[in-house]
C-alpha positions in Angstrom: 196.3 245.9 173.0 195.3 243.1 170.7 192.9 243.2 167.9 189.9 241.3 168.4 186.4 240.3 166.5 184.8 242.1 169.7 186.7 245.1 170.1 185.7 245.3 165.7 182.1 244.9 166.6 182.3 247.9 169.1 184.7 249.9 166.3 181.9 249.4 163.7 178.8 250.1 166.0 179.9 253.0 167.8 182.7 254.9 165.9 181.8 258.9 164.9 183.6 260.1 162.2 184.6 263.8 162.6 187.5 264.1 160.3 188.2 263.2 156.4 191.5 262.5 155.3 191.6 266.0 153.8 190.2 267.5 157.1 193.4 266.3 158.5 195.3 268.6 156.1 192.7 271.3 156.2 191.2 270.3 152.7 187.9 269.7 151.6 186.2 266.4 152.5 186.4 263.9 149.7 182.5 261.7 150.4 182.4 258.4 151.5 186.3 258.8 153.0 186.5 258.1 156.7 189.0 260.4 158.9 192.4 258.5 158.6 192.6 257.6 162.1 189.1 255.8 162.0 189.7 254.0 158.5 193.7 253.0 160.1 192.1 251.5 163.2 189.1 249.6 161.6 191.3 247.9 158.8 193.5 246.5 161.3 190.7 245.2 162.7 189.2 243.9 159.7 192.2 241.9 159.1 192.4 240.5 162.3 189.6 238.2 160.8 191.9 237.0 157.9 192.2 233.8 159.2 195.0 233.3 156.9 197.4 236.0 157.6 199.8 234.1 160.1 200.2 231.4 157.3 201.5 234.6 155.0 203.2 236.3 157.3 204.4 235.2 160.7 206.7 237.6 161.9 205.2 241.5 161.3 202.3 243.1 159.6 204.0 245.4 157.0 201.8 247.8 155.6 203.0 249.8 152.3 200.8 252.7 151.5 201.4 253.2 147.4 200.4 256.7 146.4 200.4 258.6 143.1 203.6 260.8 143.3 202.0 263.1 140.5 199.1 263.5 142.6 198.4 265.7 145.1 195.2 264.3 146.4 196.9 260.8 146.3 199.7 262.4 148.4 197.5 264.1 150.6 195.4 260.7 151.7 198.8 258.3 151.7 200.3 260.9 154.6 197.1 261.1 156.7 196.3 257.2 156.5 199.7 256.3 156.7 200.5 258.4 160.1 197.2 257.0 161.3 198.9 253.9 160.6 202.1 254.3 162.5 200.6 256.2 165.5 198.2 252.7 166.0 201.7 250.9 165.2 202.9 251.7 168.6 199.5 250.3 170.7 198.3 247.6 168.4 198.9 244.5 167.5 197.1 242.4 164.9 197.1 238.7 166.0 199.9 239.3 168.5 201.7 241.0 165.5 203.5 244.5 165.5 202.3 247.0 162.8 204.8 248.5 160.4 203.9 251.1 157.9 206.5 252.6 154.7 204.8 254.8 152.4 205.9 254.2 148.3 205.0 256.3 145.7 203.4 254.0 142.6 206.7 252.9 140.3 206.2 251.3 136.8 206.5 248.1 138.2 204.4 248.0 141.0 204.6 244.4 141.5 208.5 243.9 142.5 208.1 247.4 143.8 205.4 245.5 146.0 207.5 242.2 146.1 210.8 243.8 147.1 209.2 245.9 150.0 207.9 242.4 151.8 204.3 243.8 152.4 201.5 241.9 154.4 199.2 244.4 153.4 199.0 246.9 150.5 196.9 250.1 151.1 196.1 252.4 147.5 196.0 256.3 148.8 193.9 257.3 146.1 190.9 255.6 142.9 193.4 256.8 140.1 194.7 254.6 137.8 196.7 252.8 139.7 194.1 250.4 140.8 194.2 248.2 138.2 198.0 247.6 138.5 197.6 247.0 142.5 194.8 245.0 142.2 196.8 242.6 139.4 199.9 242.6 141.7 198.3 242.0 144.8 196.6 239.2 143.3 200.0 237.6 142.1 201.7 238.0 144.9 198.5 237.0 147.4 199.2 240.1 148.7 195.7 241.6 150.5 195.0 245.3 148.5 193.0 247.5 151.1 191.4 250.9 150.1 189.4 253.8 151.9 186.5 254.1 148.9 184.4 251.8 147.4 185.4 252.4 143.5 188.4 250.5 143.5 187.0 247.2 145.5 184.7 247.0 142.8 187.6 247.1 140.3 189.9 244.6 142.1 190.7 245.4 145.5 189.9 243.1 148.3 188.6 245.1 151.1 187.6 249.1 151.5 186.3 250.4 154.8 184.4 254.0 154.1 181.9 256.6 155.8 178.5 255.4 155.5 176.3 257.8 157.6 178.7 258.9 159.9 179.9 255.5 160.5 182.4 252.8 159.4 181.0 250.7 156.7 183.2 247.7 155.4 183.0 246.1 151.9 184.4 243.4 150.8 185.0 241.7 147.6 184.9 238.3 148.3 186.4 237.0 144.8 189.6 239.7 145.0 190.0 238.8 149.2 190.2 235.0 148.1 192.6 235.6 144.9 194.5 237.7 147.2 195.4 234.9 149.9 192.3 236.1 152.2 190.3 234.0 154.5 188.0 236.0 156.1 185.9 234.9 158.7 182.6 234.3 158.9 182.0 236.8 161.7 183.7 239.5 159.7 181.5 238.7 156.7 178.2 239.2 158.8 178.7 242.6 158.9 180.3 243.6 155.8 178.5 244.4 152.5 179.9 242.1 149.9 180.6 242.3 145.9 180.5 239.0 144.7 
């Protein structure tokens, strides 16, 4: 099945989140965290409306998943989103793209860590302080950086999709998506709450 602006619309308006990422490991529910299946499915279809992707990457969608290693919580989330990730790998495609998803635990250098891996798409597990360096990276390498809570958008991230009254809510940085190589459509932007 193929990603598509309706298929987001229905995603968005109808989805009921039961789980948290935690949930999924039988840990407390960190707020404003969607389950990992919900947040996996509608940021595939959030960048199904980057207009720009094929023009970055034309063969695959590659999604790294960079986690704290010293972190438990940042462990915790990077395993539930990223098998959420690789169970939609199988059934979707993103603009007649196949999903891939690796897992990498934050090295010093996160930007040829980032490089060297040949991402489409970077997903931070966690808020800690490796936002800063993703967000930096992902903007030299117009490499989209995609998040589950709203802190780190605010702090550099292009896009975060969270749990806003038991419901998908998508914000978007509009200044980070365009440093990152992000053209987001219009459609897309309709819906979304956007930092300027």
């Amino acid at each position: 099945m193929s990603v598509t602006p309706l298929r987001l619309a229905v995603i968005v308006s109808t989805t009921v989140v039961a789980l948290t990422y935690g949930a999924v490991r039988g840990q407390a529910r960190a707020p404003g965290w969607l389950s990992a299946d919900s947040a996996a499915l509608v940021h595939l279809k959030v960048l199904s409306y980057d207009e720009a992707l094929l023009k970055r990457h034309s063969d695959k969608l590659a999604i790294g998943v960079v986690y704290s290693a010293g972190s438990k919580t940042s462990r915790t989330h990077a395993d539930g989103i990223h098998g959420a990730f690789e169970k939609l790998s199988g059934k979707l495609k993103v603009k007649g793209r196949k999903v891939s998803v690796v897992k990498l635990a934050a090295a010093a250098d996160l930007k040829a860590q980032l490089k060297a891996a040949n991402l489409a798409v970077v997903f931070l597990a966690d808020d800690s302080g490796q936002v800063s360096a993703a967000a930096t990276a992902a903007r030299e390498l117009k490499l989209p950086a995609i998040c589950g809570s709203r802190g780190p958008v605010s702090r550099g991230l292009a896009v975060a999709v969270v749990d806003k009254g038991g419901k998908p809510h998508i914000i978007v940085n509009l200044k980070a998506a365009k440093a990152q190589g992000m053209l987001l459509s219009s459609r897309l932007l309709s819906v979304a709450e956007i930092i300027k």
